[in-house]
C-alpha positions as CSV (number, residue, x, y, z in Angstrom):
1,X,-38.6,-11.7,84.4
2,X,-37.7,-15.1,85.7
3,X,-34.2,-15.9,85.1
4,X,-33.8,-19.4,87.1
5,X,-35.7,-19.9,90.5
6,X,-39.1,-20.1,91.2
7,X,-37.8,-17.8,94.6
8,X,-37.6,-14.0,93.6
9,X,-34.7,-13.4,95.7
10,X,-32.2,-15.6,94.8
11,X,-33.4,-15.4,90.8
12,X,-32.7,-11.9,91.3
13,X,-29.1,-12.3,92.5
14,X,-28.6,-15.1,89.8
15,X,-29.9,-12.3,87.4
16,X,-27.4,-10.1,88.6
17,X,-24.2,-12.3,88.9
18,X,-24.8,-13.4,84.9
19,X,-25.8,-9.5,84.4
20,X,-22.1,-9.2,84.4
21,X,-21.2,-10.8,81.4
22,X,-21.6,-7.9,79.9
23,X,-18.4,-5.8,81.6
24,X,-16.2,-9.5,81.6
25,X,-17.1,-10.3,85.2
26,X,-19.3,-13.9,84.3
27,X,-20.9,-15.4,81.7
28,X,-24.3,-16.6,81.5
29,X,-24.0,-20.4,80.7
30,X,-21.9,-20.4,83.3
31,X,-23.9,-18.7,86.2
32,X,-26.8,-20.9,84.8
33,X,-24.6,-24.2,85.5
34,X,-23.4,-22.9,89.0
35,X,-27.4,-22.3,90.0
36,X,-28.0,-25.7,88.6
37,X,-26.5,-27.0,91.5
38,X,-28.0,-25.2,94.1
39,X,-31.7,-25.3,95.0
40,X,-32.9,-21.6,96.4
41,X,-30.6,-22.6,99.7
42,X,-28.5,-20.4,100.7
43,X,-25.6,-22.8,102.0
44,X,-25.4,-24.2,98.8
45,X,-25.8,-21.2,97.0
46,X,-22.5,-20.1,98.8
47,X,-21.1,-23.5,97.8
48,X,-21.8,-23.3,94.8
49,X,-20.4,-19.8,93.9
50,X,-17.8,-20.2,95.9
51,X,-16.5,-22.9,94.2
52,X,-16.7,-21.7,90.8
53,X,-14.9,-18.5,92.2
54,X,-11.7,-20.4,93.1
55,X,-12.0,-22.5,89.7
56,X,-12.4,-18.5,87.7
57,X,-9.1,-17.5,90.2
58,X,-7.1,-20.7,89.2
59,X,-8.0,-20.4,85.3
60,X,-6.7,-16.6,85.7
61,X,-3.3,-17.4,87.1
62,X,-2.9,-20.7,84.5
63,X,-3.6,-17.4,81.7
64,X,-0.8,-15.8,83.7
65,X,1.4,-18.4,83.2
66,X,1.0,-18.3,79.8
67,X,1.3,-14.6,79.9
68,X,-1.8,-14.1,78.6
69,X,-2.6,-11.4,80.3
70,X,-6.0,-10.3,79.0
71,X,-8.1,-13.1,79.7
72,X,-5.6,-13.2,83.3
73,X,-7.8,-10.4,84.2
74,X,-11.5,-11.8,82.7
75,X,-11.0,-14.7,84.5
76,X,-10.0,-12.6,87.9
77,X,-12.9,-10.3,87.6
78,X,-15.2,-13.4,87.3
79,X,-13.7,-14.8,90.3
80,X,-14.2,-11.6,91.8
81,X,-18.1,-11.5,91.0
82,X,-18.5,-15.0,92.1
83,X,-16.9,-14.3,95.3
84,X,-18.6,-11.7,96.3
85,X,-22.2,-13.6,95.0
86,X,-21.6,-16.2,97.0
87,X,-21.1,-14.1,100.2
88,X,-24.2,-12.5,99.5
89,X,-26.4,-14.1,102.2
90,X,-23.9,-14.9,104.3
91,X,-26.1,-12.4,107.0
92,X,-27.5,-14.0,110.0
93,X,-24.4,-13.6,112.4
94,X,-23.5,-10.8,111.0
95,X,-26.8,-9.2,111.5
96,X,-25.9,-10.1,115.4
97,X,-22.9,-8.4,115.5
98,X,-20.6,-11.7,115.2
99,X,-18.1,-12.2,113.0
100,X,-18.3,-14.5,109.7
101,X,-15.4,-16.4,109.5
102,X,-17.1,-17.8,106.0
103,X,-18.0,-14.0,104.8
104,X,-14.6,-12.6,105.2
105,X,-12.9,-15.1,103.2
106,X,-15.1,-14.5,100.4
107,X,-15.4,-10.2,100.8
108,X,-11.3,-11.0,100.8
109,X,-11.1,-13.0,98.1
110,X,-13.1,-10.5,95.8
111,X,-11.7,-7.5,96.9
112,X,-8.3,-9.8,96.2
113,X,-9.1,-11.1,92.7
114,X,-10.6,-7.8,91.4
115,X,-7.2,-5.7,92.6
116,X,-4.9,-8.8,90.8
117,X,-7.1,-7.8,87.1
118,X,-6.7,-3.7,88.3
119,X,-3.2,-5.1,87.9
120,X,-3.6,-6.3,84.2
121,X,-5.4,-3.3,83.0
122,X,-3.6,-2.1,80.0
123,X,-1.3,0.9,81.4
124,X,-0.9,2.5,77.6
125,X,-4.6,4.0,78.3
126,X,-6.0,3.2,81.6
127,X,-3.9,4.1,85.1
128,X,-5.6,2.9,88.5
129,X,-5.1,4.0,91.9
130,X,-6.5,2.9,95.3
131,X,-7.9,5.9,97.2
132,X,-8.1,6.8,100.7
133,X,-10.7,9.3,101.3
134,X,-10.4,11.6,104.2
135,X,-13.8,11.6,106.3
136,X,-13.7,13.6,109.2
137,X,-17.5,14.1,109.7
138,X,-17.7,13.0,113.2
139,X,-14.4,10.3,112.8
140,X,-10.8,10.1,111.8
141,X,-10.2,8.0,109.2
142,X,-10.0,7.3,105.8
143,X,-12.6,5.4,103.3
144,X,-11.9,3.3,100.7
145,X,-12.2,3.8,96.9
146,X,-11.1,3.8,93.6
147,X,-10.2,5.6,90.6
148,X,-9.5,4.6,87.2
149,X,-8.3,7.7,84.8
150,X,-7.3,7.6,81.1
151,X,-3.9,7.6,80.8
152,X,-1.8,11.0,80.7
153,X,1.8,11.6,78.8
154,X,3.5,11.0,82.4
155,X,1.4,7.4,82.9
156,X,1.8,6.7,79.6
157,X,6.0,7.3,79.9
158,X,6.1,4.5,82.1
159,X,4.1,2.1,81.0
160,X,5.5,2.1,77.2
161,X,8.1,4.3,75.1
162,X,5.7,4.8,72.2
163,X,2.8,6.0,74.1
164,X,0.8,8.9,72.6
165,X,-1.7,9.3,75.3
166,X,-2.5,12.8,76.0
167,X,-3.4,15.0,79.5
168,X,-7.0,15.4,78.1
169,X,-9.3,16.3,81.4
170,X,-12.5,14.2,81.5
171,X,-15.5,13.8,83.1
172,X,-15.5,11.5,85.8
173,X,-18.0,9.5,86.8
174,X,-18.4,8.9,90.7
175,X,-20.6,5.9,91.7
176,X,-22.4,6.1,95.0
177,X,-23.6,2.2,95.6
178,X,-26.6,1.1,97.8
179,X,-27.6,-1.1,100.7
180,X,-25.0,-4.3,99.6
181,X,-23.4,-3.3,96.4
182,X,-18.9,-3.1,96.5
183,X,-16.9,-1.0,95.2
184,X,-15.5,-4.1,92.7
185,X,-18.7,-4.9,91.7
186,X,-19.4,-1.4,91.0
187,X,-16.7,-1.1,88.3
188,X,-18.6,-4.3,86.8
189,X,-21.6,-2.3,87.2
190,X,-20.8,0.8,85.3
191,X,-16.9,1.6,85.6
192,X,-16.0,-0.5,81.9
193,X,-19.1,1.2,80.5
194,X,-17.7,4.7,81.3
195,X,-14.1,4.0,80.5
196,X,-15.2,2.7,77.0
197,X,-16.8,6.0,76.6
198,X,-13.6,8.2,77.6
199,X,-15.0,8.8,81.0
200,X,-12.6,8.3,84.4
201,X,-14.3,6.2,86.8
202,X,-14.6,6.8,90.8
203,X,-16.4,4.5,93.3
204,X,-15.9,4.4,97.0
205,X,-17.4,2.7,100.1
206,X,-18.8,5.2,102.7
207,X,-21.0,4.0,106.3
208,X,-22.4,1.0,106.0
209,X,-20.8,-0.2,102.7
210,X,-18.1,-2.8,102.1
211,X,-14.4,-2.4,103.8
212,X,-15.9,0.7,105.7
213,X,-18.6,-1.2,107.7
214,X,-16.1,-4.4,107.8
215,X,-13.0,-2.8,108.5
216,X,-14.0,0.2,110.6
217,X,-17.6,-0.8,111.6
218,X,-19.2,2.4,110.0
219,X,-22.7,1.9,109.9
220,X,-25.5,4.0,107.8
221,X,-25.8,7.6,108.0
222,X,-29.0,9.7,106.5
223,X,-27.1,13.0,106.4
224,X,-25.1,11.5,103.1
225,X,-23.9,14.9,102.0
226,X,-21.2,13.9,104.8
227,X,-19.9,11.2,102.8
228,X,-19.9,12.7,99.2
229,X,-18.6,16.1,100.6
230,X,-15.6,14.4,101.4
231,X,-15.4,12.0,98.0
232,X,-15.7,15.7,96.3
233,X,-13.5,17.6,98.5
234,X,-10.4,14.5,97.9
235,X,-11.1,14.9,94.6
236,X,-10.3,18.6,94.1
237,X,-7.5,18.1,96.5
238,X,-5.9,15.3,93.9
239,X,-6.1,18.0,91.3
240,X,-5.4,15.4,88.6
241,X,-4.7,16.9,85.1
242,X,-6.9,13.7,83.9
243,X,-10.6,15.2,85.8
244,X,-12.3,17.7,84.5
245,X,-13.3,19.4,87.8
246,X,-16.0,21.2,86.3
247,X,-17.9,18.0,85.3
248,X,-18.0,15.0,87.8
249,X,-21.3,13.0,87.6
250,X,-22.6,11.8,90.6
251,X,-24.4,8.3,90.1
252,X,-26.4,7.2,92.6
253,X,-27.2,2.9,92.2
254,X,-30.1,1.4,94.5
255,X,-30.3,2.7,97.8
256,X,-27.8,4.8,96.2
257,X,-30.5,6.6,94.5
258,X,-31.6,8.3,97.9
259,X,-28.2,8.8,99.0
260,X,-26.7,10.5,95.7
261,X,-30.2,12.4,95.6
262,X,-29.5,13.3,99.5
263,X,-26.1,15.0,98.7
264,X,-27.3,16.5,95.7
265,X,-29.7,18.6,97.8
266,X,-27.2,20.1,99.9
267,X,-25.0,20.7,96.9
268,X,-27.0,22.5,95.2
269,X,-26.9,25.2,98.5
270,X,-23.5,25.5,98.7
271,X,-22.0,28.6,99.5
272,X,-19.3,28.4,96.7
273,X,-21.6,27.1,94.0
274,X,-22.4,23.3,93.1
275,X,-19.6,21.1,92.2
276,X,-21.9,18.0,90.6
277,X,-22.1,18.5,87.2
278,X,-25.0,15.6,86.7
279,X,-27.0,13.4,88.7
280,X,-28.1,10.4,87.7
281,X,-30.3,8.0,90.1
282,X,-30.7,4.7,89.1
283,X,-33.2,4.1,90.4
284,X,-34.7,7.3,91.7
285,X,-35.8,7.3,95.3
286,X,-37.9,9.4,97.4
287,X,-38.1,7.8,100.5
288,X,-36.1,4.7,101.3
289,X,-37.9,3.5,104.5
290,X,-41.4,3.3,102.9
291,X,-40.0,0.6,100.8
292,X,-39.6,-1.3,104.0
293,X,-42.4,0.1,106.5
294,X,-44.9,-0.6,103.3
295,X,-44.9,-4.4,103.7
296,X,-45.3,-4.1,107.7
297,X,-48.7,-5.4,108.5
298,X,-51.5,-4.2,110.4
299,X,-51.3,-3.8,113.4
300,X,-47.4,-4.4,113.7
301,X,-47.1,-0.9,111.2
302,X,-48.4,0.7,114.1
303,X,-47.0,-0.3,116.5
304,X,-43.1,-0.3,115.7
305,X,-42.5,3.8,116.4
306,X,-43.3,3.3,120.2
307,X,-40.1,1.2,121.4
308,X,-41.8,-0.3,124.2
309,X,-44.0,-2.2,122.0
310,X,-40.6,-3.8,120.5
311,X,-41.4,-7.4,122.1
312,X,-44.2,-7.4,120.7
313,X,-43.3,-6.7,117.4
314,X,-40.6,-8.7,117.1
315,X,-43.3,-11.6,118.0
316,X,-45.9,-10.2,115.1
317,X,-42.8,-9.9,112.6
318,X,-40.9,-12.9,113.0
319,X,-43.2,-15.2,110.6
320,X,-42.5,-13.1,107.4
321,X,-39.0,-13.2,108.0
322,X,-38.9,-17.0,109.1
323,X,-40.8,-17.7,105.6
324,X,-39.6,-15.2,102.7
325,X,-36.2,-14.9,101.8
326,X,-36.0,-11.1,100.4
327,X,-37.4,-10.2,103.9
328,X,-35.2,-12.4,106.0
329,X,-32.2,-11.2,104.3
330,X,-33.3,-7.0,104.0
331,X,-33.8,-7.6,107.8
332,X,-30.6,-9.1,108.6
333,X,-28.7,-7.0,106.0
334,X,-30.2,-3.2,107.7
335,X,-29.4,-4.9,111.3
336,X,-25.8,-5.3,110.1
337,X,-25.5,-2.2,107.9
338,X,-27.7,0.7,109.7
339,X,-26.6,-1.1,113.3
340,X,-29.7,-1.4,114.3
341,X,-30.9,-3.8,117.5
342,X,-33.7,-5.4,116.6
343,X,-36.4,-5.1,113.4
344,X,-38.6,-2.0,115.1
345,X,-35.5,-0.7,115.8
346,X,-34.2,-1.0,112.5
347,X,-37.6,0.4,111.1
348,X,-37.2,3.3,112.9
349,X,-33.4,4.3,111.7
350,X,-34.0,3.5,108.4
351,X,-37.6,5.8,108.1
352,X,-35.1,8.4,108.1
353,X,-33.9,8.0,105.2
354,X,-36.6,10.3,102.9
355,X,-36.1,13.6,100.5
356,X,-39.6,14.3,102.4
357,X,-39.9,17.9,103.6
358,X,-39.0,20.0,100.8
359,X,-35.1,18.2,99.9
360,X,-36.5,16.6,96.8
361,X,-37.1,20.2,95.2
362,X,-33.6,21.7,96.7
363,X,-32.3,19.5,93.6
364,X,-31.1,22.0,90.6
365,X,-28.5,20.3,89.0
366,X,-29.3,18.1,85.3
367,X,-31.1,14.7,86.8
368,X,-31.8,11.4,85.1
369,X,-34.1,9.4,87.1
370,X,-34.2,6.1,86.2
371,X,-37.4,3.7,87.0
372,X,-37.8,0.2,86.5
373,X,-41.1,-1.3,85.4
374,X,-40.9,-4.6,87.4
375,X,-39.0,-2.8,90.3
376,X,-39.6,-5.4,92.9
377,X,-37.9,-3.7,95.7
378,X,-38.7,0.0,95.1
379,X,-41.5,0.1,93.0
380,X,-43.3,3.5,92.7
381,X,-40.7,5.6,94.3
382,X,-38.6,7.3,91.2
383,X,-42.2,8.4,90.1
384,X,-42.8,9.8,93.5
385,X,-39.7,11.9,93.4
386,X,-39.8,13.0,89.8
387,X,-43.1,14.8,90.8
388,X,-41.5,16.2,93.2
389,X,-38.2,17.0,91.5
390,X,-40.0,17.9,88.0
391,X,-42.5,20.3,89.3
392,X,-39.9,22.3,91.5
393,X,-39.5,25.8,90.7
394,X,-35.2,25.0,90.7
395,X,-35.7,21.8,88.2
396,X,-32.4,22.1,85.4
397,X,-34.3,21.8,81.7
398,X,-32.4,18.7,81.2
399,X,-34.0,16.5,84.2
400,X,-36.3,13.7,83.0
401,X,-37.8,10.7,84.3
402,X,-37.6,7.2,82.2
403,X,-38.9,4.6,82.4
404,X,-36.9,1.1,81.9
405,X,-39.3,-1.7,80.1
406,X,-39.5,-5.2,80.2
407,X,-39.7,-5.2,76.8
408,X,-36.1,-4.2,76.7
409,X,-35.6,-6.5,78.9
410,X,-34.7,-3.8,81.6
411,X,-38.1,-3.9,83.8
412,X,-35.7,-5.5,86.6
413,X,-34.1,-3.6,90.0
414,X,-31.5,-1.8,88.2
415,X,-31.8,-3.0,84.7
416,X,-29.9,-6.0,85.7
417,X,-30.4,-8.3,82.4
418,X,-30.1,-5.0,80.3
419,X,-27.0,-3.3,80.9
420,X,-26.5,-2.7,77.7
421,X,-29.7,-0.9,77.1
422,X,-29.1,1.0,80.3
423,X,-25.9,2.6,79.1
424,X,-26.7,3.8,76.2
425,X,-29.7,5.5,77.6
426,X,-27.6,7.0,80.3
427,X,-24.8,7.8,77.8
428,X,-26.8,9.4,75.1
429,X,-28.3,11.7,78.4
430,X,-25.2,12.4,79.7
431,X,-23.7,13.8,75.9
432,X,-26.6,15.9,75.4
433,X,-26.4,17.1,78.7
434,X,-22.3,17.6,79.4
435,X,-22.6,19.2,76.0
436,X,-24.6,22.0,76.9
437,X,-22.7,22.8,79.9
438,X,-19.0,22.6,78.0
């Protein structure tokens, strides 16, 4: 589905920035005016974005002058969107460990913007905190999230006098994001979908992600059972009257798909019993690296294993990345994010990342898998681990594959262009399925 360029990549990530109307974080007219003034280029791109991301943050504080407080926070989350759109190709010194004087202004600004409409959530039904997460799986230190709860009598008490709110424990959503995705965007992504349907909402940023790679230069991990053991283990400890212990979803988005899937597998062997209620992979991944090693061409896929052949490769690679902008940018972004040296170096960190080996069928727990028809990154790899998944002698009754249509407009990485239709399908799943388990 072609939303405004002739080049896939950025018409994707124009897709996706207007994708957000539908959670308050753009609208479409004006994402297509802002990509009217840039042509597939990726300085002006981040001109362009950036520029309507400071006009979204000045139109939010003139609403909270006015004390208008609702469409305060609107305008602030489109800011926020903007913000972090316009930093999206801001790769190439990252990718060689430099800093981006340009690309921390704008990851600042959106992490800034989204926390100022957090701010103006109402506090009579909604109560938000900023988490630190302890991770102590080979470091000391603490990764970033959120969590947005419905509102409990003791919120409620100080936020207004009248409040009738109740203590009712939920489930709660967790959102594990991908390869680029934030944790601000992810509350655009999903987080006002769940809350709308009376679920609390968790995201975080492990290795590799966000403030975690920026801030305390994580990189990538394949063992991602790490990561969400700690996200789960934090959230016991909190022991919030508001979470329903006994039914956290685990939601794995892009690359997120192999890593939620990743966790789920070890999960489902823990000693003490599983603690996901539901896994849902949008989209479903079975081996992350293929998606990548399947474009190398002959004979530079056969070549990139053997590191002393790296010169060499980098020689036979360079025109693909030079000339396409999805593999310029998935090059620089893996370099930056998996901390890899060079691209064979990168290849070979990220063909780690698989369910191959007998993880796929480890997975017991209720599963939507969610496969796009026009997948243009990933294409072929949720069928490849539902046959996997479906056929295993563990598979839950309530796992299912489906398939996302153009026709619904939702054929695109994600179902960007059809969030509506991707909620209810994964809202309807989740009721049936929560259901039975209650």
């Amino acid at each position: 589905m072609r939303f405004h360029f002739s080049d896939k990549t950025f018409d994707f990530e124009a897709l996706r920035a207007a994708s957000y109307s539908h959670s308050g974080g753009g609208d479409v007219g004006e994402v297509l005016a802002i990509c009217g003034k840039t042509k597939a280029a990726e300085e002006r791109w981040r001109e362009a974005f950036e520029l309507a991301a400071l006009r979204a943050e000045a139109l939010a504080r003139r609403s909270l002058s006015a004390q208008n407080d609702l469409d305060a926070k609107l305008a602030f989350l489109r800011a926020s969107n903007y913000a972090r759109t316009a930093e999206f190709f801001l790769r190439a010194k990252l990718s060689q460990g430099l800093q981006d004087a340009d690309s921390d202004r704008l990851h600042n600004q959106s992490v800034d913007c989204f926390l100022s409409a957090m701010q103006l959530l109402d506090k009579r039904c909604y109560t938000y905190r900023k988490l630190a997460i302890p991770y102590t799986h080979t470091h000391t230190c603490t990764l970033p999230g959120y969590l947005i709860t419905h509102t409990s009598n003791d919120d409620a008490a100080t936020a207004t006098a009248t409040a009738t709110a109740t203590a009712t424990a939920r489930p709660t959503i967790i959102l594990n994001g991908g390869y680029d995705g934030t944790k601000e965007e992810a509350y655009l992504a999903l987080g006002h979908s769940a809350l709308a349907r009376g679920y609390n909402f968790l995201t975080f940023e492990g290795p590799g992600q966000g403030a975690a790679l920026r801030k305390l230069g994580l990189t990538f991990r394949p063992d991602w059972e790490a990561v969400v053991d700690s996200v789960l283990d934090h959230v016991h400890q909190l022991d919030l009257p508001q979470i329903d212990t006994d039914q956290l979803v685990l939601y794995g988005w892009s690359m997120g798909g192999f890593l939620a899937a990743r966790a789920a597998a070890f999960d489902a062997q823990r000693h003490g019993g599983p603690r996901i209620a539901a896994l849902i992979l949008n989209d479903g991944v079975y081996d992350f690296g293929s998606s990548f090693t399947k474009n190398v061409p002959w004979p530079a896929n056969r070549i990139f294993p053997d590191p002393r052949w790296d010169r060499l490769f980098e020689w036979l690679a360079w025109p693909a990345a030079a000339f396409d902008t999805g593999i310029r940018w998935g090059q620089q972004n893996g370099l930056w994010t998996l901390g890899a040296k060079s691209a064979s170096d990168l290849l070979r960190k990220i063909s780690h990342y698989h369910l191959r080996n007998g993880l796929a069928e480890l997975i017991s727990h209720p599963t939507l898998i969610l496969d796009a028809e026009d997948d243009h990154f990933m294409k072929g790899q949720p069928d490849e681990l539902a046959k996997r998944l479906l056929s295993s002698n563990k598979a839950n009754p309530a796992s299912m594959l489906v398939q996302m249509k153009r026709t619904h407009g939702a054929g695109e990485h994600c179902h960007f262009g059809a969030l509506a239709h991707h909620d209810q399908v994964i809202f309807d799943w989740l009721a049936r399925t929560l259901k039975k388990q209650a």
